[in-house]
C-alpha positions in Angstrom: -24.8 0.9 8.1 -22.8 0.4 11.5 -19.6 2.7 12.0 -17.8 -1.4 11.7 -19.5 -2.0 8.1 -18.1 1.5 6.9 -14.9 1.2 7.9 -14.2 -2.0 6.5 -16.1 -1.0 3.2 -13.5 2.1 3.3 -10.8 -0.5 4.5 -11.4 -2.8 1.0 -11.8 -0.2 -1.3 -8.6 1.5 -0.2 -6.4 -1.7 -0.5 -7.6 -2.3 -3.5 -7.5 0.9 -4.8 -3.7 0.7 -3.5 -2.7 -2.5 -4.7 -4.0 -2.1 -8.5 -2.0 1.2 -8.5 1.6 -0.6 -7.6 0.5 -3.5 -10.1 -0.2 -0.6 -12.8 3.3 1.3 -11.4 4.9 -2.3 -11.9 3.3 -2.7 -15.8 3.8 0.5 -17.0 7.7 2.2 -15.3 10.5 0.1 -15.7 11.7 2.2 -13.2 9.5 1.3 -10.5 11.5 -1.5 -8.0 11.2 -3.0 -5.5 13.3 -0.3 -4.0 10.9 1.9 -4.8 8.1 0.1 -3.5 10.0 0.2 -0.2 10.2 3.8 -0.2 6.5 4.5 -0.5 6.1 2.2 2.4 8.6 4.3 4.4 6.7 7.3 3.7 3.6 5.9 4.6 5.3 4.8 7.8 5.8 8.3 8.5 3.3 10.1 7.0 1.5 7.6 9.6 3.1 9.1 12.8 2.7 12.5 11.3 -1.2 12.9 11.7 -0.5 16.3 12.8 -3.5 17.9 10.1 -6.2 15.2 11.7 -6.8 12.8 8.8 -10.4 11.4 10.5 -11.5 8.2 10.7 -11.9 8.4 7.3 -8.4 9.0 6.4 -6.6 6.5 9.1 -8.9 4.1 7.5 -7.6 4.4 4.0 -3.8 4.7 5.1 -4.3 1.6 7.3 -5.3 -0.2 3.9 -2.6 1.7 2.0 -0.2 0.3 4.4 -1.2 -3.3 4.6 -1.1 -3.2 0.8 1.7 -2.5 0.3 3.7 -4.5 2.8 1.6 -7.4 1.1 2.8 -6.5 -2.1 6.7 -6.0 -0.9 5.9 -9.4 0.7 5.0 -11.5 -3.0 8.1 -9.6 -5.1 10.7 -9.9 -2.9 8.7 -13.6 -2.9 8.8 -14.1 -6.7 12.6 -12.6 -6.8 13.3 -15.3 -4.3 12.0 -17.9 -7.1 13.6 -15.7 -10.1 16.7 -13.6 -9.6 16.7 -12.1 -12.8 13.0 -10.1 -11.9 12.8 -6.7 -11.1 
């Protein structure tokens, strides 16, 4: 397995990983908005610039997926709020 081939097995699994935990967040806490989907996504901006411990490849990997997830995620609810105001 190339270094390439690891990275974007890592990549995959970690998106997914993180978008079936905002769809579970979104099923199961009525509390969980959009706001506070926007929060995590601030805190992984940060927690991005604060690499202070050394995450490793490993770890920039999955936050990189983390990331993208959820900015693709903010991206479709503030979409389907756009075609329903009355969602959360």
């Amino acid at each position: 397995m190339s270094i390439k081939d690891w990275q974007d097995q890592k990549y995959n699994e970690a998106f997914t990983d993180a978008l079936h935990q905002i769809q579970h967040l979104r099923e199961i806490d009525p509390n969980f908005t959009i706001d506070s989907l926007k929060q995590l996504l601030e805190t992984a901006y940060v927690h991005e610039g604060n690499n202070w411990t050394g995450r490793g490849a490993v770890g920039d990997v999955e936050h990189e997926a983390r990331i993208a997830a959820y900015q693709q995620i903010l991206a479709e609810w503030a979409a389907e709020q756009e075609n329903s105001p009355h969602t959360s």
